[in-house]
Every structure is written in structure tokens, then in C-alpha cells.
Legacy VTK file of the C-alpha trace (Angstrom):
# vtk DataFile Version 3.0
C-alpha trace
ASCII
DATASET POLYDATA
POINTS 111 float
53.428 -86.231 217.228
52.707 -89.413 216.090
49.662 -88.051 214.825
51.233 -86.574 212.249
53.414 -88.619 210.301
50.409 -90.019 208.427
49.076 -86.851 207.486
52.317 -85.602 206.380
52.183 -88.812 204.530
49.183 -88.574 202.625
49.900 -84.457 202.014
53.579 -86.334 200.446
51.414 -88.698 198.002
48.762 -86.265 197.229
51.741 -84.022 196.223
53.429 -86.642 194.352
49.928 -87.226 192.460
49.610 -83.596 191.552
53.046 -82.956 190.402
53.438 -86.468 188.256
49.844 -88.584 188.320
50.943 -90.976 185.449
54.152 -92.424 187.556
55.244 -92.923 190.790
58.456 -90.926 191.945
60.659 -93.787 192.056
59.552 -94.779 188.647
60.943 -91.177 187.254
63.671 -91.097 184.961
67.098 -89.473 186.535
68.067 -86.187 184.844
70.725 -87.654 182.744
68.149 -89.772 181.055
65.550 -87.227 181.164
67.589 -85.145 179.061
68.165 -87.955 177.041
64.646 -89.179 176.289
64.300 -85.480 175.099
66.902 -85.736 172.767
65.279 -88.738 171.627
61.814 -87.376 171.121
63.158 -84.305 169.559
65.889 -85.862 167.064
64.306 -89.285 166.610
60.357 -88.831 167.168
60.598 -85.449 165.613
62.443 -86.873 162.036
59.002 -88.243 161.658
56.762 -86.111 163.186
58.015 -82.985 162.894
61.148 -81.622 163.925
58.889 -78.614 166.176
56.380 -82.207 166.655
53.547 -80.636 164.765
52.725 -83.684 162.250
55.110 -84.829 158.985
55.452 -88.157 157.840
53.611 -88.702 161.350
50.769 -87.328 163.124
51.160 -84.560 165.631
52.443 -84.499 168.819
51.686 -81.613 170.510
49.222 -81.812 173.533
46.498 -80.060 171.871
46.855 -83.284 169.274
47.539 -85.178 171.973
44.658 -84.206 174.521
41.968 -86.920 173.452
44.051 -89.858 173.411
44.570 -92.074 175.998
47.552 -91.805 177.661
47.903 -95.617 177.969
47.228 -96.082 174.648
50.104 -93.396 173.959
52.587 -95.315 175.853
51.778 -98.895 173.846
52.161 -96.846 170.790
55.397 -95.960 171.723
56.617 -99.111 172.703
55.002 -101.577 170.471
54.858 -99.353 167.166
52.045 -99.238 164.857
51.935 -102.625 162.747
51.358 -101.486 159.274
52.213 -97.951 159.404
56.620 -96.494 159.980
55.857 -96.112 163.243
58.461 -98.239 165.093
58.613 -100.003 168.187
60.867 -98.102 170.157
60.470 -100.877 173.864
63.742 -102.392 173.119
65.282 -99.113 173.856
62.881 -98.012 176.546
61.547 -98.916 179.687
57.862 -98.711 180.186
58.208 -96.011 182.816
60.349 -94.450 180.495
57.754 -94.195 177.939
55.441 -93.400 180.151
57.370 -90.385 181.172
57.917 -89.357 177.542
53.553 -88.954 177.125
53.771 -87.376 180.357
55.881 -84.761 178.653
54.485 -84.791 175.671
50.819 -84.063 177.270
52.417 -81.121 179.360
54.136 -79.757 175.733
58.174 -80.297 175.896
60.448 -78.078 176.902
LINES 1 112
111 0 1 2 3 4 5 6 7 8 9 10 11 12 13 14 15 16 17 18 19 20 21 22 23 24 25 26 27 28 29 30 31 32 33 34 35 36 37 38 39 40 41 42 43 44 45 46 47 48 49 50 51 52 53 54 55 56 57 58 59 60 61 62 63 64 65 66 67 68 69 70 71 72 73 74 75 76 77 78 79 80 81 82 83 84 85 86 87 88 89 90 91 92 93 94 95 96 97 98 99 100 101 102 103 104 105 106 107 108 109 110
């Protein structure tokens, strides 16, 4: 028996990888504020960029957009803005795992 418990450790983190490889579980959002950050993305991201997220006053932000770009560099973006461009810094609002959650999202196409 004791055998085990590290496998069915490792088989827990692998899972964990495969299901969200950007953030650790702890690190997710609850529901209420996933539900939130959509509503935030949606109303807020999309007055900019779209209200379906397919490029306006901003660029795209649909995953096939999306695909290329680091997803680092997507999370920075989105909390340090884009000096000389509208694109805000939205980090006083948002925790980095927060915003890393958001390109998460965004990469898998919102719901």
C-alpha cells in the first residue's frame, strides 16, 4: 500500500497538468469569480475588441489569433497594458493568476 500513494500522486499532478498546464489548482479562480472574469472579458475586453472578440478598436482574441503568442506575454499584456496604444492595464483589478486564467480561456476559446 504504501507503494501507491506516490503513484497516485504523480497520476494527480499529471492530471492536474493536462486539465490546466498554465496554473496550479490552488491558483484557480473560484466559480463566482470565474464567472466574473468572463463577464469582464466579454463586457469590458470585448468593448474594445469585439463584443464576439474577433478584433475592433483592438486586435483579436480568439485562439486562432491567439495561437502564436506567448502565453506569458499574454498575461503581461493584460496586466500592464500596452504603453502607447488604449490598451489598459487592467493588474489593479486582477491578480496574476487571475490573468493568467483569463489567457488560459482565451487560448481554449470562451464559453
Amino acid at each position: 500500500m504504501p507503494n501507491r500513494f506516490p503513484r497516485i500522486c504523480r497520476i494527480s499532478v499529471l492530471l492536474l497538468s493536462v486539465v490546466s498546464p498554465g496554473l496550479a489548482f490552488a491558483d484557480l479562480p473560484s466559480p463566482a469569480r470565474q464567472a466574473e472574469l468572463l463577464n469582464l472579458v466579454r463586457q469590458d475586453c470585448g468593448s474594445c475588441h469585439g463584443l464576439r472578440l474577433e478584433g475592433g478598436l483592438g486586435l483579436p482574441l480568439t485562439p486562432q489569433a491567439l495561437k502564436e503568442k506567448s502565453p506569458e506575454a499574454l498575461k503581461q499584456t493584460i496586466l500592464y497594458g500596452r504603453g502607447g496604444t488604449p490598451m489598459p492595464p487592467w493588474g489593479p483589478f486582477l491578480t496574476e493568476a487571475e490573468a493568467g486564467w483569463i489567457v488560459e480561456t482565451l487560448l481554449k476559446g470562451l464559453p
